[in-house]
PAZAPA-4460 file (N, C-alpha, C; in steps of 0.05 Angstrom, whole numbers, plus 32768, in hexadecimal, padded with zeros to 4 digits):
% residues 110
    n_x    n_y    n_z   ca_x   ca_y   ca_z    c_x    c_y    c_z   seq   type   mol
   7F2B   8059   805E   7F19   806E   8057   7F25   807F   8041     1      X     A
   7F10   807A   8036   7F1D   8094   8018   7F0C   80B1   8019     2      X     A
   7F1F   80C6   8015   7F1B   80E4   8018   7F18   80EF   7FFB     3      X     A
   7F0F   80FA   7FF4   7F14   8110   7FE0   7F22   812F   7FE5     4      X     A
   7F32   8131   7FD7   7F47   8148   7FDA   7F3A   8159   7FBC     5      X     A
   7F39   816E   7FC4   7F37   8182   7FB9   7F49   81A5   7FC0     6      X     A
   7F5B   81A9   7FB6   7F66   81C4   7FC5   7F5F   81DB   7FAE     7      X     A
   7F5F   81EF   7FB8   7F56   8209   7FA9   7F70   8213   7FAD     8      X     A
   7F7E   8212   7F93   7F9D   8212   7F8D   7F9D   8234   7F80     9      X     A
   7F8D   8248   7F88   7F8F   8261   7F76   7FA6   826C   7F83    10      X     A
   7FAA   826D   7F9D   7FC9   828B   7FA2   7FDC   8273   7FA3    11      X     A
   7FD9   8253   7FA2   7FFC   8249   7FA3   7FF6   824B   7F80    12      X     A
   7FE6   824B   7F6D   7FEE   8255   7F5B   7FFC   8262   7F46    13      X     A
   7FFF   827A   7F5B   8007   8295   7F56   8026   8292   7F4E    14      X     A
   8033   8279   7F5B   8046   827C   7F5A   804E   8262   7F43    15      X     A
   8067   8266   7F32   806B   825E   7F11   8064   8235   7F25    16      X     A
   8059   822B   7F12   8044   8210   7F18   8065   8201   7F16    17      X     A
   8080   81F8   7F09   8092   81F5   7F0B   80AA   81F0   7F1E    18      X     A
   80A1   820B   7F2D   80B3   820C   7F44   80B4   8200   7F64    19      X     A
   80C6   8200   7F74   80C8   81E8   7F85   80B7   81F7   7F94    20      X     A
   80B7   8212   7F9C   80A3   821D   7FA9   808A   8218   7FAD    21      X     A
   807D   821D   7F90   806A   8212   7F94   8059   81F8   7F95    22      X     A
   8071   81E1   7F98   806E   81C1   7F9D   806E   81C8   7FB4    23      X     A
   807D   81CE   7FCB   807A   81CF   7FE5   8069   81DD   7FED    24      X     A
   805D   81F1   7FE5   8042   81F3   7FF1   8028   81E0   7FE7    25      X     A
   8026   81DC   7FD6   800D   81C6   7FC6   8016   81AE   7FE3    26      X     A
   8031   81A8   7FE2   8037   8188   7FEF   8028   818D   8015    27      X     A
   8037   81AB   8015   8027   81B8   8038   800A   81B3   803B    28      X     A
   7FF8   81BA   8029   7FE0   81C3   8024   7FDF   81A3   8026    29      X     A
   7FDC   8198   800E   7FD7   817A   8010   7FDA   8167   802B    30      X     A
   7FEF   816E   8036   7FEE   8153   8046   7FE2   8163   8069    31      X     A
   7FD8   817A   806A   7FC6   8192   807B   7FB0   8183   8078    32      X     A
   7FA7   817F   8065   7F88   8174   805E   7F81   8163   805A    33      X     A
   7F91   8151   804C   7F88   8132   8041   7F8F   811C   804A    34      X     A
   7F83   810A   8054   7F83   80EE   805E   7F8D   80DE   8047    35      X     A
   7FA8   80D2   803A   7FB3   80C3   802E   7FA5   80A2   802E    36      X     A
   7F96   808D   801D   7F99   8099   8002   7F79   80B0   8000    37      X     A
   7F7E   80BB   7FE7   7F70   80CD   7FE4   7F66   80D3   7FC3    38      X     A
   7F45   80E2   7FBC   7F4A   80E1   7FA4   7F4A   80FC   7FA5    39      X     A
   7F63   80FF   7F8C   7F6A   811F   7F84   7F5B   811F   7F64    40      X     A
   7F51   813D   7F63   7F48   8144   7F51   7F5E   815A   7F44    41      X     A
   7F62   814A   7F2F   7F7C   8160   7F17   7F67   816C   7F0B    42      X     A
   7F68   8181   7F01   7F57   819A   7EEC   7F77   81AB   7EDB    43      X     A
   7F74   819D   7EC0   7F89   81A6   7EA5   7F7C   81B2   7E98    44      X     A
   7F84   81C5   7E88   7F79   81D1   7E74   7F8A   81D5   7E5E    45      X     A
   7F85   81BC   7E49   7F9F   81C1   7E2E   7F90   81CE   7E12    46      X     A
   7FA2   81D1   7E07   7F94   81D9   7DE8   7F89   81C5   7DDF    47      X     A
   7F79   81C6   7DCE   7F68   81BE   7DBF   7F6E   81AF   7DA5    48      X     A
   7F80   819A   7D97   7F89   8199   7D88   7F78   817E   7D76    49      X     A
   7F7B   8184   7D5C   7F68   817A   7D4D   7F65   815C   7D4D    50      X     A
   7F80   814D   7D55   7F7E   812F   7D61   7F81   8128   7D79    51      X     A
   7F78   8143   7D8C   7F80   8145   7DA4   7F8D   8131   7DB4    52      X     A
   7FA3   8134   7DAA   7FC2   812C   7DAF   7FCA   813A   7DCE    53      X     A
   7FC7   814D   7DD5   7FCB   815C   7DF0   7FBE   8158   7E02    54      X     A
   7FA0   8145   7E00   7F92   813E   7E06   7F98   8124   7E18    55      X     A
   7F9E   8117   7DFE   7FA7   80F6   7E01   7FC4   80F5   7E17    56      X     A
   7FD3   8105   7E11   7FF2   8109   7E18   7FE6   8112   7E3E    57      X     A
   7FD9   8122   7E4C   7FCE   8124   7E61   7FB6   8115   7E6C    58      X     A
   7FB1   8101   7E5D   7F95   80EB   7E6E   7FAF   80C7   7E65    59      X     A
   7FC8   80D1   7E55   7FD7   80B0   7E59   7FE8   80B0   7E6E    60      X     A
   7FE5   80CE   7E7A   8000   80D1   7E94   7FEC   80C0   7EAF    61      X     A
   7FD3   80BE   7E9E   7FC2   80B1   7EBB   7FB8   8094   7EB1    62      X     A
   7FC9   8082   7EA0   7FBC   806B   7E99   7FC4   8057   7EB7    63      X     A
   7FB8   8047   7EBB   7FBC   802E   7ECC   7FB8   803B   7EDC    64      X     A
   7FB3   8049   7EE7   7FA5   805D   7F01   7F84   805F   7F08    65      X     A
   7F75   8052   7EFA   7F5A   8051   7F0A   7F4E   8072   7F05    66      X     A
   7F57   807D   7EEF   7F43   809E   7EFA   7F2C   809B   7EE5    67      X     A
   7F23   80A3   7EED   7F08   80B9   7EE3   7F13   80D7   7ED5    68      X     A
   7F12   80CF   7EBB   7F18   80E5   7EAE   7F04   80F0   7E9B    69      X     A
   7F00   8110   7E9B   7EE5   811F   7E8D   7EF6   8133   7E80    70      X     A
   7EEC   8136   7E65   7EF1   8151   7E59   7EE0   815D   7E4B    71      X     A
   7EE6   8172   7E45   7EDA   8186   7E3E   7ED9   81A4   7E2B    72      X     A
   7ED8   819E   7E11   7EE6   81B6   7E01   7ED5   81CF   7E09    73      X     A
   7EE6   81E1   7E04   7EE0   8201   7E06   7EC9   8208   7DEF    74      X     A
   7EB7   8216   7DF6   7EA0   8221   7DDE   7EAE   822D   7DC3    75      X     A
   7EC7   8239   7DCC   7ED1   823E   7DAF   7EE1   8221   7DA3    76      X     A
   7EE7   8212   7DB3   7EFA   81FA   7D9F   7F14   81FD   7DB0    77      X     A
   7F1C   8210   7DB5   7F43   8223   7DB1   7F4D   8208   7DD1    78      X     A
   7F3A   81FF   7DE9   7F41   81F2   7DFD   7F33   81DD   7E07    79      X     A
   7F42   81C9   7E0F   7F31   81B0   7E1C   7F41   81B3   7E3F    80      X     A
   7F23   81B4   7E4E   7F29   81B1   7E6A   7F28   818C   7E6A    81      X     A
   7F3C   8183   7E7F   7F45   816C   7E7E   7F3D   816A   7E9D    82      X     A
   7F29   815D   7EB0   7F20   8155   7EC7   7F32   813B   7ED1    83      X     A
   7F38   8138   7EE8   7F44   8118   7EE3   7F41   8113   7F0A    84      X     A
   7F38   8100   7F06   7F31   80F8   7F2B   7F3F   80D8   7F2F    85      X     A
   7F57   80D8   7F41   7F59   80C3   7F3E   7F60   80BF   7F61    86      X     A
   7F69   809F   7F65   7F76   80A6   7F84   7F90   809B   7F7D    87      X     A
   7F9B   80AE   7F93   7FB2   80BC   7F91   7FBD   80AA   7FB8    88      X     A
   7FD7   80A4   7FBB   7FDD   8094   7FCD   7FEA   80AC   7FE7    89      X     A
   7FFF   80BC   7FDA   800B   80E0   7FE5   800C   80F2   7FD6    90      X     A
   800F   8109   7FE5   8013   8125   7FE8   802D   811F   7FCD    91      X     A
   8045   8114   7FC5   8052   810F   7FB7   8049   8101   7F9E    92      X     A
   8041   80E9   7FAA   802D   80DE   7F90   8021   80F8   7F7D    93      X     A
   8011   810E   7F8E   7FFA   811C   7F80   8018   8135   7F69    94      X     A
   802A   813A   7F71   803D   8151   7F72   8050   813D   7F56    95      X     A
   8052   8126   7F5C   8068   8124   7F47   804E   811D   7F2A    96      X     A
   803B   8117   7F30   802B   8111   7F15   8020   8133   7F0C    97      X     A
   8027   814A   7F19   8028   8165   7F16   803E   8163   7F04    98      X     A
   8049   8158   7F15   8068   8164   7EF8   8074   814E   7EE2    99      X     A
   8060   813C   7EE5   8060   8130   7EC4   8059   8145   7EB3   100      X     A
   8037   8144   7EBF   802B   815B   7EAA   802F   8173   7EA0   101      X     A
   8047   8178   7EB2   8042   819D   7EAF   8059   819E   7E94   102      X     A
   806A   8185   7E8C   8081   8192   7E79   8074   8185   7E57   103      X     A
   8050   818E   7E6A   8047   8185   7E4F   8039   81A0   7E3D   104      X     A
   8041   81A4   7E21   804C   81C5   7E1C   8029   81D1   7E15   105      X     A
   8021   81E1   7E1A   800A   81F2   7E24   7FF7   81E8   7E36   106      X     A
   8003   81D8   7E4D   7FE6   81CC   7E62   7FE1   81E9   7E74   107      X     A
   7FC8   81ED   7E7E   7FCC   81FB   7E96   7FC7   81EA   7EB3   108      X     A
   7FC7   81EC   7EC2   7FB9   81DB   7ED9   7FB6   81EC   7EE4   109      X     A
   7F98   81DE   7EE9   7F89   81F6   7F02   7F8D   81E8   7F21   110      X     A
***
């Protein structure tokens, strides 16, 4: 049986997206809720760049993976929200493909 995972990540947020801290709570939360495998929904938000190169560099961290990926530029141009649904096997699985992305230089993740 396949689940969809969705978590409302606003107060483990709070804390810098980097730190071990707040991997161990995302990893708590995750495996609280979700039936492994599972599809997780990533929500990025990178700049906007004219060969959208920042773009490409956060939807190739998900090649050979089966996702469903949607984007979406900002009304002014300045951001592209980056959607990405894929399934995901663990709570680890979902946490280390977090920290591919994150040492990628202006992403935000929501």
């Amino acid at each position: 049986m396949l689940y969809i995972c969705n978590l409302n990540l606003s107060n483990t947020m709070s804390t810098t997206p980097n730190s071990e801290e707040f991997y161990l709570k995302l990893k708590s939360q995750l495996e609280d809720l979700t039936v492994f495998p599972a599809l997780y929904l990533y929500k990025f938000i990178v700049p906007t760049k004219e060969d959208d190169t920042k773009v490409l560099e956060v939807t190739n961290k998900f090649d050979n993976l089966g996702a469903a990926i949607k984007t979406k530029k900002s009304k002014n141009g300045k951001y592209t929200s980056v959607s990405i649904e894929v399934k995901m096997k663990s709570a680890d699985a979902i946490i280390e493909k977090y920290k591919e992305i994150t040492v990628i230089e202006g992403i935000i993740s929501l």
